[in-house]
C-alpha positions as CSV (number, residue, x, y, z in Angstrom):
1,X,46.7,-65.1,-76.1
2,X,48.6,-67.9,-77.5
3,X,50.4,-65.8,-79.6
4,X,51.1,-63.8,-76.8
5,X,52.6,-66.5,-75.0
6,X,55.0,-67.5,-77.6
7,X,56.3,-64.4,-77.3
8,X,56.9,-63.5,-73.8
9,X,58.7,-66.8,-74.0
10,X,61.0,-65.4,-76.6
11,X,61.5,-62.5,-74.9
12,X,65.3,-61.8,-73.6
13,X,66.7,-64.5,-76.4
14,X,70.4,-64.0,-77.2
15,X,70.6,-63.3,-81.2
16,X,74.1,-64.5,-82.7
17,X,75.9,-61.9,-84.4
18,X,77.7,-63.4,-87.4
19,X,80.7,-61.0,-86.7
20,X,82.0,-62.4,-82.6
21,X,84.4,-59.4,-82.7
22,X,81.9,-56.7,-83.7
23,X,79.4,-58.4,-80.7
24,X,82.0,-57.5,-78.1
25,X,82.7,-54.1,-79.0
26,X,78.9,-53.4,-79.9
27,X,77.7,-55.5,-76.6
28,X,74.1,-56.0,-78.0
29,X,72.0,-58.1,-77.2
30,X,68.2,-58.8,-79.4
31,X,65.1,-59.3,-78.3
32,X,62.6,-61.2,-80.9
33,X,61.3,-57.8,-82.0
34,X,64.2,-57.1,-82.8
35,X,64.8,-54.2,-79.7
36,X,68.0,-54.3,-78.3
37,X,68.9,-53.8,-75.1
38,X,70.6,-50.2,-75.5
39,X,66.6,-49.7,-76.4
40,X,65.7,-51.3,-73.2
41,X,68.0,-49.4,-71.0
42,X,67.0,-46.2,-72.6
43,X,63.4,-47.0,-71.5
44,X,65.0,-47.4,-68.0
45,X,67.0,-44.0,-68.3
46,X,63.3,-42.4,-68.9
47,X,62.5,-43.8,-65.7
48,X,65.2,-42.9,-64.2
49,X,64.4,-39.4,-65.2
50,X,60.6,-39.4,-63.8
51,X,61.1,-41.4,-60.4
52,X,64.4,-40.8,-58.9
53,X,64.6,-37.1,-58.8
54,X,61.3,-37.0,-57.0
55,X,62.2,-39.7,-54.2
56,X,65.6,-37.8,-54.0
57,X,63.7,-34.8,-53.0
58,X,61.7,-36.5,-50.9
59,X,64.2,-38.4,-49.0
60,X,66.2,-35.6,-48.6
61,X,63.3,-34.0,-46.7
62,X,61.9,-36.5,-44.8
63,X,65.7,-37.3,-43.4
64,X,66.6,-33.4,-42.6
65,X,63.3,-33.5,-40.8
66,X,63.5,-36.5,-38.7
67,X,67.7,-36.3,-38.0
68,X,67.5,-32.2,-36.8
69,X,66.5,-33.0,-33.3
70,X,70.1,-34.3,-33.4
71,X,71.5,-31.3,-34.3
72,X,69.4,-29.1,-32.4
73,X,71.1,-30.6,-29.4
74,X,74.2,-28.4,-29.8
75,X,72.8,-25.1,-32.1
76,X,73.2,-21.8,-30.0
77,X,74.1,-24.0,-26.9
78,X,75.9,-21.3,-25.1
79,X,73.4,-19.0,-25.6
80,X,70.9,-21.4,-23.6
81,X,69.0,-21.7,-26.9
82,X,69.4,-25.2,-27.3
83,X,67.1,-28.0,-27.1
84,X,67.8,-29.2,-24.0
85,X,67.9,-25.9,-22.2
86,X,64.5,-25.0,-24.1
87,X,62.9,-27.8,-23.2
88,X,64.6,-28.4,-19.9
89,X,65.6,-31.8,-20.6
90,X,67.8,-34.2,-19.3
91,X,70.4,-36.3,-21.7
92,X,67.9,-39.2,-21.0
93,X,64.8,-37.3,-21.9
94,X,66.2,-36.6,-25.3
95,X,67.4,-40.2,-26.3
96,X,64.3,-41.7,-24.8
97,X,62.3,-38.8,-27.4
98,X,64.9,-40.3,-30.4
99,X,64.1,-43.6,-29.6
100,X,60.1,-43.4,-29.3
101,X,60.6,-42.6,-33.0
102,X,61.6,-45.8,-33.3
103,X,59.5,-47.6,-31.5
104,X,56.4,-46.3,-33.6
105,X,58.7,-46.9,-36.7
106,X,59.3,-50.9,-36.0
107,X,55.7,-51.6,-35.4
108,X,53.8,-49.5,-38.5
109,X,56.4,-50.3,-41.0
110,X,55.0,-53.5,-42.1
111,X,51.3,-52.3,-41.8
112,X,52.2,-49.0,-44.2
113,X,53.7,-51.2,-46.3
114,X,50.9,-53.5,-46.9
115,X,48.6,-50.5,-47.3
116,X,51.1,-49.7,-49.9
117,X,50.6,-52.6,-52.4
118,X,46.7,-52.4,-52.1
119,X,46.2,-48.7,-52.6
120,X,48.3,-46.3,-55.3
121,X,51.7,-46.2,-54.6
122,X,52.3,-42.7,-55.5
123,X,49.4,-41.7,-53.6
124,X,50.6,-43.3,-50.2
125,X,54.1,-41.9,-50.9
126,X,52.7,-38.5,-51.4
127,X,50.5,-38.8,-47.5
128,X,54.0,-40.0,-45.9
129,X,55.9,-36.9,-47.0
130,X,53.0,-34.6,-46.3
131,X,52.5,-35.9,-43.3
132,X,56.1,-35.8,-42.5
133,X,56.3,-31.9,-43.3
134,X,53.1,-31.2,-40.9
135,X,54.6,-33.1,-37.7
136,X,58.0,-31.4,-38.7
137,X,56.5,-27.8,-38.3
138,X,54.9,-29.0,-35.2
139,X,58.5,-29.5,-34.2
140,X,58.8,-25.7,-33.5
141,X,55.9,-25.4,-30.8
142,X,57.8,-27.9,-29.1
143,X,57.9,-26.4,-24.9
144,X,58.1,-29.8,-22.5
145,X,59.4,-32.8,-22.6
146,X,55.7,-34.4,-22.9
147,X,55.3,-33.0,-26.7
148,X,58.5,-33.9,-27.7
149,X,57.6,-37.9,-27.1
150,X,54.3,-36.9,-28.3
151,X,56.0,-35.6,-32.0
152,X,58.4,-38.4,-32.2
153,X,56.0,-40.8,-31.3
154,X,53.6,-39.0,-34.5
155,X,56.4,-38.8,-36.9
156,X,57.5,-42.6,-36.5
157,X,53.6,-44.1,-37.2
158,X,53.7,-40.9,-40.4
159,X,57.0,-41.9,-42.1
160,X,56.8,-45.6,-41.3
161,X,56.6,-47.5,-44.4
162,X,58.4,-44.9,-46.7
163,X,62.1,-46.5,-46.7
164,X,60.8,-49.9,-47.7
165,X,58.2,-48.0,-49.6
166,X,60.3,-46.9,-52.1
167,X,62.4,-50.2,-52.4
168,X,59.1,-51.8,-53.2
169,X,58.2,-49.0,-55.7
170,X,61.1,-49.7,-57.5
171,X,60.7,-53.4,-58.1
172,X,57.1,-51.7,-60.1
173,X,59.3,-50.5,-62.7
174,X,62.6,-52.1,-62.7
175,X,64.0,-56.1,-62.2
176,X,65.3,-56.3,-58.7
177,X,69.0,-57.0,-59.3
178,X,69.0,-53.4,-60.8
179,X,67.8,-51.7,-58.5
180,X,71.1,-51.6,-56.0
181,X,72.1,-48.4,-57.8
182,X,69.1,-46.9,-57.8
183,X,68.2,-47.2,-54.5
184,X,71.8,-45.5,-53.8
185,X,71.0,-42.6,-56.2
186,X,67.7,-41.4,-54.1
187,X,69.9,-42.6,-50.4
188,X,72.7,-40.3,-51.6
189,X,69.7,-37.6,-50.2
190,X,70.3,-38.5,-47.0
191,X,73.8,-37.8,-47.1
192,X,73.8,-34.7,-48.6
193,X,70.8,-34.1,-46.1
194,X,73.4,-34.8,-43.4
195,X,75.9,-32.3,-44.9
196,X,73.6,-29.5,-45.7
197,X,71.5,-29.6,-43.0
198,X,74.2,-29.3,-40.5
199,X,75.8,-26.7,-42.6
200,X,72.6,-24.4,-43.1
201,X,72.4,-25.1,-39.2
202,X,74.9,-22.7,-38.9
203,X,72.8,-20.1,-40.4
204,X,69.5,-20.7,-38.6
205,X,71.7,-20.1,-35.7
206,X,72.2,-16.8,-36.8
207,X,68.4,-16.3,-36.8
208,X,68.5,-17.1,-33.3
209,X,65.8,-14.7,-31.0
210,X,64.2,-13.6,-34.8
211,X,60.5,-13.3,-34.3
212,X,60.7,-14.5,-31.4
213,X,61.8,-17.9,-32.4
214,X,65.2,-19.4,-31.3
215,X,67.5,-21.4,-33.8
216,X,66.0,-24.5,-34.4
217,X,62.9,-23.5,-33.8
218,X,63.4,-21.7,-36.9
219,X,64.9,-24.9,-38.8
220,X,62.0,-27.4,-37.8
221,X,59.3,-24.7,-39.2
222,X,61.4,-24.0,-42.1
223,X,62.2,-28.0,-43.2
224,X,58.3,-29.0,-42.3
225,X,56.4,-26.2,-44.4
226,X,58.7,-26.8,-47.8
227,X,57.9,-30.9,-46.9
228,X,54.1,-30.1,-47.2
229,X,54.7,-28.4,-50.8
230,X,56.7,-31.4,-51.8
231,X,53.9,-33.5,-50.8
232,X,51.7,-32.5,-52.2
233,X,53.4,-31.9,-55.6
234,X,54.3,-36.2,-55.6
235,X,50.6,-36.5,-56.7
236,X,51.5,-34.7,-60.1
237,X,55.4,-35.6,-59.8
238,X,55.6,-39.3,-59.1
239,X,54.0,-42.1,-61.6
240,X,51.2,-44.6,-60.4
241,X,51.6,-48.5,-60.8
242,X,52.4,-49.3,-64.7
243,X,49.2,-50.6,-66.8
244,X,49.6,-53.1,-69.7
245,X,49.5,-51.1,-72.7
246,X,46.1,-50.1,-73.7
247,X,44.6,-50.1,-70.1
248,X,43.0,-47.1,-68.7
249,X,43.2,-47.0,-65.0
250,X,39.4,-46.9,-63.6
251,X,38.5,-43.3,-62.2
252,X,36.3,-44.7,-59.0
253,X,35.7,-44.1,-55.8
254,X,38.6,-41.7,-54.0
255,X,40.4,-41.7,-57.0
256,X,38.2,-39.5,-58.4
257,X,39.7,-36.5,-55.7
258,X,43.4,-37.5,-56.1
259,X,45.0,-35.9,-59.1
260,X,46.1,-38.1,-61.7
261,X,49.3,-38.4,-62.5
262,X,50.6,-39.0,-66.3
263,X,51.5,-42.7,-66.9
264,X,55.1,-42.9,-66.4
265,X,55.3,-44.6,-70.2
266,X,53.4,-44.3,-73.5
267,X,53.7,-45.9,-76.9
268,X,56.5,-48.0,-78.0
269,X,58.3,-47.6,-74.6
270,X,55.6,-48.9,-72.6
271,X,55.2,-51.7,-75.2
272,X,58.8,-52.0,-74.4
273,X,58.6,-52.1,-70.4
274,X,55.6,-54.1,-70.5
275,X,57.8,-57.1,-72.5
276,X,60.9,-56.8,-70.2
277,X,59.0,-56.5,-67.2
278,X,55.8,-58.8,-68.0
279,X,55.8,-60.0,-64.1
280,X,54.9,-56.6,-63.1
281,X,52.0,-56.5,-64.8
282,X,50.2,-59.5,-63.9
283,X,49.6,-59.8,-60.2
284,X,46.9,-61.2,-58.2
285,X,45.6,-59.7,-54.9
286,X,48.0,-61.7,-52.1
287,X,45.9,-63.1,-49.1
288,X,47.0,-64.1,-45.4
289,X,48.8,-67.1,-46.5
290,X,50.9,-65.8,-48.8
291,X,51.9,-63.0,-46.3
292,X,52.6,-65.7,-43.9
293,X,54.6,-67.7,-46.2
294,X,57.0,-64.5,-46.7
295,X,57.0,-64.1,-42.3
296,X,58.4,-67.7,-42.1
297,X,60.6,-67.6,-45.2
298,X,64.8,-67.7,-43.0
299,X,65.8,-65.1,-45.6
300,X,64.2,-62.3,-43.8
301,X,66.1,-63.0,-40.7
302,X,69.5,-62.6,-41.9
303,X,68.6,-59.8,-43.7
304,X,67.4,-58.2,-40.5
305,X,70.4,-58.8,-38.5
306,X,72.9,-57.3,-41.3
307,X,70.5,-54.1,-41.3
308,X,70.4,-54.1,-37.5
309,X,73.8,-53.4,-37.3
310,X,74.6,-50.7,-40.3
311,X,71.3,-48.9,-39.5
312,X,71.9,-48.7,-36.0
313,X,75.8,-47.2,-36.3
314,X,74.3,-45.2,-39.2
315,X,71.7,-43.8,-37.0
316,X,74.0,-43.6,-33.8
317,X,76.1,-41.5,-36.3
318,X,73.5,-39.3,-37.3
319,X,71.9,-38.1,-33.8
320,X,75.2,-38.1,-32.3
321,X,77.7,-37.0,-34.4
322,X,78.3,-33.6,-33.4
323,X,78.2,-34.9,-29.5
324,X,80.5,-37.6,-30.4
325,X,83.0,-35.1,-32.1
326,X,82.2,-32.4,-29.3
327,X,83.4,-35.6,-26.9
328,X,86.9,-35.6,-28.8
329,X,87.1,-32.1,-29.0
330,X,85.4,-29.5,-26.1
331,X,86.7,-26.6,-27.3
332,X,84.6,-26.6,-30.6
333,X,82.0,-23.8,-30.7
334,X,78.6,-24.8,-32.0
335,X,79.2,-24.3,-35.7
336,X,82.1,-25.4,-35.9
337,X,80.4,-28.6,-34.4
338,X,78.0,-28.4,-37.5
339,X,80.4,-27.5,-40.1
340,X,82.6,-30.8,-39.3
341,X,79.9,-33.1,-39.2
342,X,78.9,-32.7,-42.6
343,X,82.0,-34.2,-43.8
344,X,81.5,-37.7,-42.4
345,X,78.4,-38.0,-45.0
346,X,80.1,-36.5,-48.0
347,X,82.4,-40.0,-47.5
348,X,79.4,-41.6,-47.3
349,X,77.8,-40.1,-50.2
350,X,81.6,-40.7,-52.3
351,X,81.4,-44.9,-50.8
352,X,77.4,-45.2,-52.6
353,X,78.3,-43.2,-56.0
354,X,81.5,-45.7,-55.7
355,X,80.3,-49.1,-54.7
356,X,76.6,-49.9,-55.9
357,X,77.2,-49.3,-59.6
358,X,79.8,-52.0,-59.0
359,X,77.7,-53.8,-56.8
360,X,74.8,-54.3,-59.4
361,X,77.3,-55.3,-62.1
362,X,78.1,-58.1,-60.0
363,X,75.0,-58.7,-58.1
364,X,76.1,-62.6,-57.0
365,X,78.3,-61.0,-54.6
366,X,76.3,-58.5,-52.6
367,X,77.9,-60.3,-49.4
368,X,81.5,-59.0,-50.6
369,X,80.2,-55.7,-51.6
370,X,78.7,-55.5,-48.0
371,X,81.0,-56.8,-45.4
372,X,83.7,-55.2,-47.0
373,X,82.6,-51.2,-46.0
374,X,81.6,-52.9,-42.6
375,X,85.0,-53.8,-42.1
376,X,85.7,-50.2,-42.9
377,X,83.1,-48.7,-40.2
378,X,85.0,-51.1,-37.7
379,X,88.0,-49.9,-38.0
380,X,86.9,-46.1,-38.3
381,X,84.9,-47.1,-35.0
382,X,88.4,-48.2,-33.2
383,X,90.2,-45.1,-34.6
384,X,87.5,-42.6,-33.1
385,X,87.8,-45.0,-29.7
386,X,91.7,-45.3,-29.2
387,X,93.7,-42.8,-31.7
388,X,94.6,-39.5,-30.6
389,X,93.9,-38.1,-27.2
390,X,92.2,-34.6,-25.9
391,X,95.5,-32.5,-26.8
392,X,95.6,-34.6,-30.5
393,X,91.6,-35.2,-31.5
394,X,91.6,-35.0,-34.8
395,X,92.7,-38.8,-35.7
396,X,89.6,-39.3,-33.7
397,X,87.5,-37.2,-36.1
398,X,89.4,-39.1,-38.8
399,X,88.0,-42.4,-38.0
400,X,84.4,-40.9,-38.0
401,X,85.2,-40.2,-41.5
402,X,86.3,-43.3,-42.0
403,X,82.9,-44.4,-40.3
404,X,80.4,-42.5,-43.0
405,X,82.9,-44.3,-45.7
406,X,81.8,-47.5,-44.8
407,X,77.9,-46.7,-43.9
408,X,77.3,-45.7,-47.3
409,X,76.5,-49.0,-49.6
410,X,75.5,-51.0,-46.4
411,X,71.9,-49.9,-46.6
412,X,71.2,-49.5,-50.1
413,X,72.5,-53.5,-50.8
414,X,70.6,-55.2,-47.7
415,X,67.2,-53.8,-49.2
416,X,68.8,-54.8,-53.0
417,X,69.1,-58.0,-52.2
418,X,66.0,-58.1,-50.0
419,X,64.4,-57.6,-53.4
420,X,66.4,-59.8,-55.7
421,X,65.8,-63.0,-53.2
422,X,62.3,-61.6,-52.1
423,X,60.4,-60.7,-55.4
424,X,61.5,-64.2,-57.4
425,X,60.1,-66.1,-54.3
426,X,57.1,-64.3,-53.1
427,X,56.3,-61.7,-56.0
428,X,54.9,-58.3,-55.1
429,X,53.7,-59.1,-51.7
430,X,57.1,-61.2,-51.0
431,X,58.9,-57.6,-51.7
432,X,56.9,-55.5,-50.1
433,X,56.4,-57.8,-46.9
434,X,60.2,-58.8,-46.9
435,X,61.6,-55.1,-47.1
436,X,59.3,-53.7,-44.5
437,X,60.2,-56.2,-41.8
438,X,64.0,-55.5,-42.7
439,X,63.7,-52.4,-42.3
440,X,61.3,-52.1,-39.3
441,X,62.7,-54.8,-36.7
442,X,66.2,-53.8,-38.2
443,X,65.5,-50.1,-37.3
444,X,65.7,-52.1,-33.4
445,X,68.8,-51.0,-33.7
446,X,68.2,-47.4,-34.0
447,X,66.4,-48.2,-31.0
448,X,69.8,-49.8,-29.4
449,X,72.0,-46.9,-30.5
450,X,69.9,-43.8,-29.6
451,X,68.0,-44.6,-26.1
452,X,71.0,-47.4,-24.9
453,X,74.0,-45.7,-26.0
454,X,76.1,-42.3,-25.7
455,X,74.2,-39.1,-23.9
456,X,71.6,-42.1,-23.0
457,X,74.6,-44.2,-21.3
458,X,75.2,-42.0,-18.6
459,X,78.2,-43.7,-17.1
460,X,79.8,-44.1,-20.4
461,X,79.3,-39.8,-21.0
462,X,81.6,-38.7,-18.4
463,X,84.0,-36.5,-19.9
464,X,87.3,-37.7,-20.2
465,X,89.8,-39.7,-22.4
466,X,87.2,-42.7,-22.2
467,X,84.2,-41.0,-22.6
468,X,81.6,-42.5,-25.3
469,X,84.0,-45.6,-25.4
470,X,82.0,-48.4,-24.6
471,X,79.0,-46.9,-27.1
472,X,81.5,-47.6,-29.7
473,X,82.3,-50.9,-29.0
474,X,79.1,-51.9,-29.1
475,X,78.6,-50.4,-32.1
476,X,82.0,-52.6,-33.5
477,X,80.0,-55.8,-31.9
478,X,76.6,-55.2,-34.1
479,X,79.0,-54.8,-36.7
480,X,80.8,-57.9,-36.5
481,X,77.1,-59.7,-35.9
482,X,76.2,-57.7,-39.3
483,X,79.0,-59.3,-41.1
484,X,78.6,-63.0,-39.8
485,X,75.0,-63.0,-41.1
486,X,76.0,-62.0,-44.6
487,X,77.8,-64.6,-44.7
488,X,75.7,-67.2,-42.9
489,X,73.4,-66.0,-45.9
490,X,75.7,-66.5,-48.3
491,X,76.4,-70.2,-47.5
492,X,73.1,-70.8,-46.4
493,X,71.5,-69.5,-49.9
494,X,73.3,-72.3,-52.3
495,X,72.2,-75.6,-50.1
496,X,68.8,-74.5,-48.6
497,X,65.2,-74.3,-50.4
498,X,66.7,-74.0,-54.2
499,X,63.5,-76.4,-55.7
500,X,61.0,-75.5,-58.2
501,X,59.9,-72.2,-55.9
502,X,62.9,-70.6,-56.3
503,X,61.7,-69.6,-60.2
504,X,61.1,-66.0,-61.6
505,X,57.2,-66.0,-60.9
506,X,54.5,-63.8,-61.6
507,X,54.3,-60.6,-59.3
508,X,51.2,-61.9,-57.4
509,X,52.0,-65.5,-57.2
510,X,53.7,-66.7,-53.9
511,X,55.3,-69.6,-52.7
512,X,51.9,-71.3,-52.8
513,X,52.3,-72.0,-55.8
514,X,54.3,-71.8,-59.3
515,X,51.4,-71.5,-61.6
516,X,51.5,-68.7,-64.2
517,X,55.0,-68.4,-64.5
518,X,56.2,-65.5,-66.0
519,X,59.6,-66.0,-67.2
520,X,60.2,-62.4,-68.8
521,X,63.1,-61.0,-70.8
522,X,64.4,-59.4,-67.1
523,X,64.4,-62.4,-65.5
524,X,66.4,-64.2,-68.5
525,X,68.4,-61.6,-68.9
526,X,69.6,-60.8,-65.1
527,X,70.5,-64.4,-64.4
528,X,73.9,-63.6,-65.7
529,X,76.1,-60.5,-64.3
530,X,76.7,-57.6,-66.6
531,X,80.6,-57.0,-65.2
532,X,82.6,-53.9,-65.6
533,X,81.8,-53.8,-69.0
534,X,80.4,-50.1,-70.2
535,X,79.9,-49.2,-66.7
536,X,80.6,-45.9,-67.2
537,X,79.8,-45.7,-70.9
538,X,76.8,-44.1,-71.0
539,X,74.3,-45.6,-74.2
């Protein structure tokens, strides 16, 4: 064991080239057994390879499924075969049924969570998703206004506990300050979710009246039974919690009916992970206390007011899109409604490919690389309110674009840097606490922007030059209070609580205390930002 130690605390150690020149061009840095880091991030590639594909899938689904109530709105709408003529709903009924999604959402997504960190990961992720595709097939037997609250109510408690989920997985196999572009690889789903879904929209419209079904009937049924399969395949697709090398997980108890999944690394690359990543690995069950000591921690509530505001314009976006562009322009027939709203998330899809590469290179300035595309979503947000007019409404759709532009990295660095500050402080718990109450009492403003705002605003929905104007101001003012608590954080973050705490601990130590540090290679390594260097060399 004392060998052992001596080790870890060698681990991440800078090894001077004798040639300065060659270092620069070769830009290697040596562990004490001699691995490199171009051997390191290779290990990371091969993760890369196991876990993001399979929570790209699964994000994709789970986001199709719970966003096509908004475009079911407007599919085969003069036909009568829309939602609301269906279901014989009023404007309110159908933002009240977004919003109860919502609700359920805020409240379970720190309990799923929780559940999360004491059960297998994979295994909870898996139950989400299935769950997900079940209540999204439900969608389709949808006749009265009672069963759509009752569905939305069902999917909000299901999928609760997914988003922050899957930031928390992450942190199980990589250091937090690389995990900004990660968690934009797998968000990128929900943007091209966006797009296709609203395209192929176009086409389930066409199956309108077939067997009996109308149009989105066809797409909730569709979406939900291809979530099940998914679902159920994350028990073979998606890795459990890493073991030290050598350690065989115990087949007890209701493990014994869940199929195993193959460890996600073997041999010299799990020796490898296991060395960068020692925190990881040595965690202690968290307790009351140290959930309590991550509730009280200021950092969360920041963190929830800059999420607040992009989530709920990203969200406002999403289930209103097509009404908002409909708004500008009344003359659009129903797919041509869909086919321009899946534009606005290719921009958003370009913005996260674009900016959290960057954004992980230089981690130190996460508030930059968010208030920046926030500024952007304003001023898209005052183009779509005041440019152009009924006879010109096309610089109005141009500012929606603009809009998705600027959504894109917003979401993916709050939950980044909800790891980077949470996991340090709090460990395991700290990350899986922290990321849940971001993203449920942030997801308030889902709540704002779908029951409070547009169709459910009814004197702000009256056709005409102003109508929808006053939804997207206060969509500009969340905004603004989005980017004054980045940098309230910012400043905040260099004079408050930097003592003793604020060390790299073990994953299952909290702020109760700072025995058993565990100051791995990651966490010697990441204190310094990588830059532009090799960003787009690939090793």
């Amino acid at each position: 064991m004392e060998e052992r130690g001596q080790n870890q605390e060698m681990i991440g150690e800078r090894q001077q080239p004798a040639d300065k020149n060659s270092a620069f061009f070769e830009d290697r840095e040596l562990h004490s057994g001699g691995v490199d880091i171009a051997r390191i991030e290779k290990v990371y590639r091969k993760l890369d390879r196991r876990i993001i594909p399979a929570f790209w899938v699964l994000y994709f689904l789970c986001s199709a499924i719970r966003s096509n109530v908004g475009l079911s709105q407007t599919m085969n709408e003069k036909q009568g075969h829309d939602l609301a003529s269906e279901l014989h709903l009023s404007p309110k009924q159908i933002s009240t049924g977004l919003a109860l999604f919502y609700v359920c959402y805020v409240i379970f997504d720190t309990p799923s969570n929780l559940i999360m960190t004491r059960l297998s990961p994979h295994v909870w992720m898996s139950r989400i998703v299935i769950g997900v595709g079940i209540i999204g097939s439900c969608m389709a037997a949808m006749k009265a206004a009672w069963s759509l609250y009752l569905l939305r109510l069902l999917l909000g408690i299901i999928i609760a506990g997914m988003w922050p989920g899957m930031a928390y997985y992450l942190t199980l196999f990589y250091p937090p300050s690389r995990t900004g572009k990660r968690i934009g690889q797998y968000f990128t789903a929900a943007q091209v979710s966006a797009s296709v879904v609203g395209l192929v929209s176009a086409g389930f419209q066409e199956m309108d009246g077939l067997g009996g079904l109308v149009g989105f009937q066809w797409m909730f049924l569709v979406y939900g039974l291809i979530g099940v399969v998914v679902g159920i395949s994350l028990l073979w697709w998606l890795p459990d919690r890493p073991l030290p090398p050598g350690e065989i997980r115990a087949r007890e108890g209701w493990r014994k009916w869940i199929p195993q999944s193959r460890p996600a690394l073997t041999g010299e690359d799990a020796q490898i992970h296991y060395e960068d990543l020692t925190r990881v690995y040595h965690r202690r069950a968290w307790t009351l206390k140290d959930l309590w000591h991550v509730i009280i921690d200021w950092r969360v509530w920041p963190l929830m007011i800059m999420y607040f505001g992009v989530v709920g314009v990203g969200i406002g976006v999403q289930n209103y899109g097509t009404v908002i562009i409909q708004g500008a322009n009344p003359n659009l027939t129903s797919v041509q409604l869909s086919l321009l709203f899946a534009p606005i998330w290719v921009m958003d899809l370009i913005a996260i490919l674009l900016v959290t590469p960057i954004s992980d290179r230089f981690h130190r300035h996460r508030a930059l690389f968010f208030c920046v595309p926030v500024c952007i979503q304003i001023a898209g947000l005052l183009v779509t309110t005041y440019a152009g007019s009924l006879e010109h409404p096309w610089p109005r759709y141009g500012g929606l674009l603009m809009v998705g532009f600027g959504l894109g990295p917003t979401v993916p660095i709050t939950m980044t840097w909800t790891n980077e500050i949470f996991q340090p402080r709090h460990g395991e718990v700290g990350v899986a606490a922290a990321a849940a109450l971001v993203s449920g009492l942030g997801n308030l403003g889902s709540i704002l922007t779908t029951y409070a705002l547009y169709t459910g605003w009814p004197a702000d929905s009256i056709p005409g030059p102003k109508q929808y104007r006053k939804s997207n101001l206060v969509m500009v003012g969340i905004l603004c209070l989005s980017i004054l608590s980045a940098v309230a954080m910012t400043l905040l973050s260099k004079f408050v609580g930097n003592g003793p705490r604020a060390k790299q601990v073990s994953s299952g130590n909290s702020t109760s205390g700072i025995e058993g540090v565990f100051e791995d290679g990651a966490a010697r390594r990441e204190v310094r930002e990588r830059g532009l260097g090799r960003l787009w060399v690939r090793r």
